[in-house]
C-alpha positions in Angstrom: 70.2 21.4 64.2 71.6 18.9 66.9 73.7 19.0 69.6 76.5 16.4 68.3 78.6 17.3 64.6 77.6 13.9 63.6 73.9 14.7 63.6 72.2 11.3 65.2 70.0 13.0 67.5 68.3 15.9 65.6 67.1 18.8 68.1 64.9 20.8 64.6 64.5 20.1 61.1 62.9 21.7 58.7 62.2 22.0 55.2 61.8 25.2 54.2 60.2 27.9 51.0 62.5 30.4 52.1 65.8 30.7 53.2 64.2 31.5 57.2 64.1 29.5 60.0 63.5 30.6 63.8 63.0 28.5 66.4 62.6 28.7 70.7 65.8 29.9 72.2 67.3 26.5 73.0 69.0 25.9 76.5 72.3 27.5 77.0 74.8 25.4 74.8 76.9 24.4 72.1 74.7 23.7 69.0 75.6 22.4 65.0 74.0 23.9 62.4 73.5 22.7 58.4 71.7 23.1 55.3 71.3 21.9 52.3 68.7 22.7 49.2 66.2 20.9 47.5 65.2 22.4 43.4 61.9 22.4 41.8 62.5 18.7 40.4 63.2 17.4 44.0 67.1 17.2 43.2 68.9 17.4 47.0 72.3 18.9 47.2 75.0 17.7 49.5 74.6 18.8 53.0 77.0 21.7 53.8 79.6 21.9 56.5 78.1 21.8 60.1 78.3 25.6 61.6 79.1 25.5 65.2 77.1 27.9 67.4 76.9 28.9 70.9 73.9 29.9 72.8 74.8 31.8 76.1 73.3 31.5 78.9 70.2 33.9 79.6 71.9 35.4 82.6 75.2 34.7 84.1 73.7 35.1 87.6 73.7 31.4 88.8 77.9 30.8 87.4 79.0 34.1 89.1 76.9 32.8 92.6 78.5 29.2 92.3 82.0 30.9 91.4 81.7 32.9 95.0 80.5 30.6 96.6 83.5 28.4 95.7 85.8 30.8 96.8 84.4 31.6 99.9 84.6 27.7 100.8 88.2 27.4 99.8 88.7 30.1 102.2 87.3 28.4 105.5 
């Protein structure tokens, strides 16, 4: 998992027995995803396309305040 498609900075990695993998609710973001899978004889298959995910924001609270507050500026 990173925050980039090209992978450089890695946020988790993992190496897995099962096809599972949870982790702490990362900050509100865009996030790339991949996998690939390792057989008994420690063969490594290609990496597969990177799945692009989005993790919203726990509350929208703080964007509707700034949005209001924005408009109540413009209006002065």
């Amino acid at each position: 998992m990173s925050n980039s498609p090209d992978f450089i900075e890695l946020i988790a990695s993992e190496t897995l027995k099962q096809p599972t993998f949870k982790i702490t609710r990362p900050p509100s973001g865009i996030y790339y995803i991949r996998a690939k899978t390792i057989n008994e004889e420690n063969y490594s298959s290609p990496y597969s396309p990177a799945q692009k995910i989005e993790v919203a924001p726990k509350s929208y609270w703080p964007v509707s305040f700034v949005s209001i507050l924005a408009v109540l500026l413009m209006a002065l």
